[in-house]
N, C-alpha and C positions, 0 to 999 in steps of 0.2 A: 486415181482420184483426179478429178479437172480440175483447172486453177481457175476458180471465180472469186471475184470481191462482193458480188450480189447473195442474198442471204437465200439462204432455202431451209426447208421442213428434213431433219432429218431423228430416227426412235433411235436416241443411246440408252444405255441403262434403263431400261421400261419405258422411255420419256418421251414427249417428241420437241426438240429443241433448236432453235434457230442457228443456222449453224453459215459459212462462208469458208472459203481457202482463199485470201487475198496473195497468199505468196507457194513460193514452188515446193516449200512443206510446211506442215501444221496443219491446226483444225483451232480455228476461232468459232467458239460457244458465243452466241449474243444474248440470248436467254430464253427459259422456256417459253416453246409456243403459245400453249394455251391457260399462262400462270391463272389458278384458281382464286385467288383475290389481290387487292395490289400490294399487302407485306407478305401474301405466300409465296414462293418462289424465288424471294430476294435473296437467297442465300442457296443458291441451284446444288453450290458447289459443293455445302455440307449437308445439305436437305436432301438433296438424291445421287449426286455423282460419287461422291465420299461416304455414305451409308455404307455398313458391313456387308451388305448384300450385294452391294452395285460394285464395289470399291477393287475386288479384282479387274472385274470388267474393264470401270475406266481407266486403273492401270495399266493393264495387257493394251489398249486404245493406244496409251500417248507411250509406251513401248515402242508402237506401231509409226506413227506419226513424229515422235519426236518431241513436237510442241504442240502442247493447247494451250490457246489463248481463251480465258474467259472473262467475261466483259458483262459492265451493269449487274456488278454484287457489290450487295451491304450486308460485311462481314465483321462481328468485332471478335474475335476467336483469340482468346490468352496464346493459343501457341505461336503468333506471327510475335518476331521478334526484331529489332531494328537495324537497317546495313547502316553497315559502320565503312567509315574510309575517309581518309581527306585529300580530296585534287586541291593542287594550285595552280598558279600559274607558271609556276619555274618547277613542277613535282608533279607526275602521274603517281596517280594513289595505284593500290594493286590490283585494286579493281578496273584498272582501265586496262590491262592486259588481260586477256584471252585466259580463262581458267574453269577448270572444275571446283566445287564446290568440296569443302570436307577435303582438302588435300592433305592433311595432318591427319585425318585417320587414320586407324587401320585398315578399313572398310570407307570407300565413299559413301556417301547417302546416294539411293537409288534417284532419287527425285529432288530436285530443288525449283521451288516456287518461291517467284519472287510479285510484289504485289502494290499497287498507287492506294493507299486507302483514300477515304473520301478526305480531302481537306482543303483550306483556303489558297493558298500557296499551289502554282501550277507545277507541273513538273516539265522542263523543256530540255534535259539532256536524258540521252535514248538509252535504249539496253539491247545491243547487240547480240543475237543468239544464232549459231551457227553449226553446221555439225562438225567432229575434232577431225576427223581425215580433209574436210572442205577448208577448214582454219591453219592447219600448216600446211599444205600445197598453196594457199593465199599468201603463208608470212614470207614463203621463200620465192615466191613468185617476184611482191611485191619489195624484195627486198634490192635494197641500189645497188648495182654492179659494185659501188667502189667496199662495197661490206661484203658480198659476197665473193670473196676472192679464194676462199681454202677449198683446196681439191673436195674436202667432204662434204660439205655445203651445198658446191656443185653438183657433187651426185649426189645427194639428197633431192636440191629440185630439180634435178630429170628425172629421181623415179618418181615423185609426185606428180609431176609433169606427162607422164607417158613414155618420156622416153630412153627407161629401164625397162628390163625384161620383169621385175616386179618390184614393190613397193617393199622399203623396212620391215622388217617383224613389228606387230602391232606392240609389241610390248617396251618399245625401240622409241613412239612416236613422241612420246613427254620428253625424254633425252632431247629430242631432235628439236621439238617447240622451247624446251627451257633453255639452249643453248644460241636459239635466233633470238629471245626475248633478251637475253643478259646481255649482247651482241647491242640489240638495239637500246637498250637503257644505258650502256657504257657510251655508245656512239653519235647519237642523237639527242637535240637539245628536246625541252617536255614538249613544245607545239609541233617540234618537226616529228617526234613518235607519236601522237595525237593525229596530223596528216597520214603517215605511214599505216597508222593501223584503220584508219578510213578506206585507205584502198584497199585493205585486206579485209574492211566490211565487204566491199563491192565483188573481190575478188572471190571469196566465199558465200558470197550468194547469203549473205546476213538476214534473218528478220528484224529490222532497225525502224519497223514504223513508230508514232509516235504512241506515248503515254498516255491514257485514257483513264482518270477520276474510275475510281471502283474496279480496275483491269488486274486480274493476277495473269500471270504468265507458268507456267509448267513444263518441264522440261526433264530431260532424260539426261542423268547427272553420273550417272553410272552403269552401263549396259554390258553384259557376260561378254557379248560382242562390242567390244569397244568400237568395231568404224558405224554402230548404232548409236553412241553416244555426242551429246551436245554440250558444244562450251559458253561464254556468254562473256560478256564485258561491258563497261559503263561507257558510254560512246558519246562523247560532245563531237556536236555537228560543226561547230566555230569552234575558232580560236577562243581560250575562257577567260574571264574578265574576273575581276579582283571584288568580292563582297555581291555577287550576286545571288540572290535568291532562289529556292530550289524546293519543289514539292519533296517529301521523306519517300521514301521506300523502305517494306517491311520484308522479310520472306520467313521459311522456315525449311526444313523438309519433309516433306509431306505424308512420304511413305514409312517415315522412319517415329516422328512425334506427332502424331495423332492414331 
């Protein structure tokens, strides 16, 4: 798939639907080509993508992809439910660190869709989505010499790095991300791990564009193949400021409640 930010015609699910790749994975949905009148269509996600009939499909799709982005929906669906967390200024909430979704389960949720619904208030701090194998070769990349000092550490980022004869066992990988996260929340003050994990947006090749009125995001929350799966985090772009104001975000999981 080529990387274009320009939109084109492409048939998912029965449909044919405006579609783009602004970044080096995903598939941003803009919305159906040829909506049949101006409230049909407005709800692409539940009206054709999410139907019982299509609803494998577009799952096996963002399986495939990782992330779809869908953009310009007016949804009011009882099952979106509200993200909770609180940043400060002296405290990253836990959403600012790199995580799957449902880590208390038993079971992850295969899917988690997080979503701007329409409202007054804009939203200006991002949501960082990234895949889990690109998010720790990033955290240990980006991590300062004076932290990275324990022999395991080190060879942890050379084989992320390339330069091991092969990578941890996948089942190895959360050990190895929950052990540089507690590393850097014991170590670093809240802005200087705020910095830090900005370069591990860059370094993992994050989709950190901005927030768009009516945009869900979708994501692969849980995959049989875990270096198919994606992590995500709350990403302020600045340093954060004391009482500012902030569009809500809703999510759910998708595959799981509905």
């Amino acid at each position: 798939m080529s990387i274009s930010a320009i939109s084109e015609e492409r048939s998912l699910c029965g449909s044919t639907f405006r579609v783009s790749q602004p970044h080096t994975f995903g598939l941003v949905i803009h919305g159906l080509s040829n909506p049949p009148g101006e409230s049909d269509g407005s709800d692409y996600l539940h009206e054709v993508l999410l139907v019982p009939k299509n609803r494998d499909e577009f799952l096996s799709l963002l399986d495939n992809v990782g992330l779809i982005v869908c953009k310009n929906l007016h949804t009011h669906s009882p099952s979106y439910r509200k993200v909770r967390g609180k940043s400060s200024h002296g405290r990253l909430s836990q959403a600012e660190y790199y995580h799957h979704d449902g880590c208390s389960c038993p079971v992850k949720p295969r899917v988690v869709e997080i979503r701007l619904p329409h409202q007054l208030v804009e939203r200006n701090v991002h949501t960082a989505v990234a895949r889990f194998k690109d998010v720790i070769k990033a955290m240990l990349l980006a991590l300062p010499d004076r932290l990275c000092t324990s022999q395991e550490l080190i060879k942890y980022r050379d084989a992320f790095s390339g330069e091991a004869d092969e990578l941890p066992a996948v089942h190895a990988w959360e050990k190895i991300q929950g052990r540089v996260t507690r590393l850097v929340r014991r170590e670093m003050d809240a802005e200087s791990s705020r910095s830090y994990f900005r370069k591990v947006d860059v370094l993992a090749d994050a989709y950190v564009l901005p927030w768009e009125m009516g945009e869900s995001r979708l994501m692969v929350n849980h995959a049989s193949d875990l270096t198919q799966t994606m992590q995500h985090r709350r990403a302020y772009q600045k340093p954060r400021t004391a009482n500012e104001q902030n569009g809500s975000l809703v999510k759910r999981w998708t595959a799981e409640e509905i």
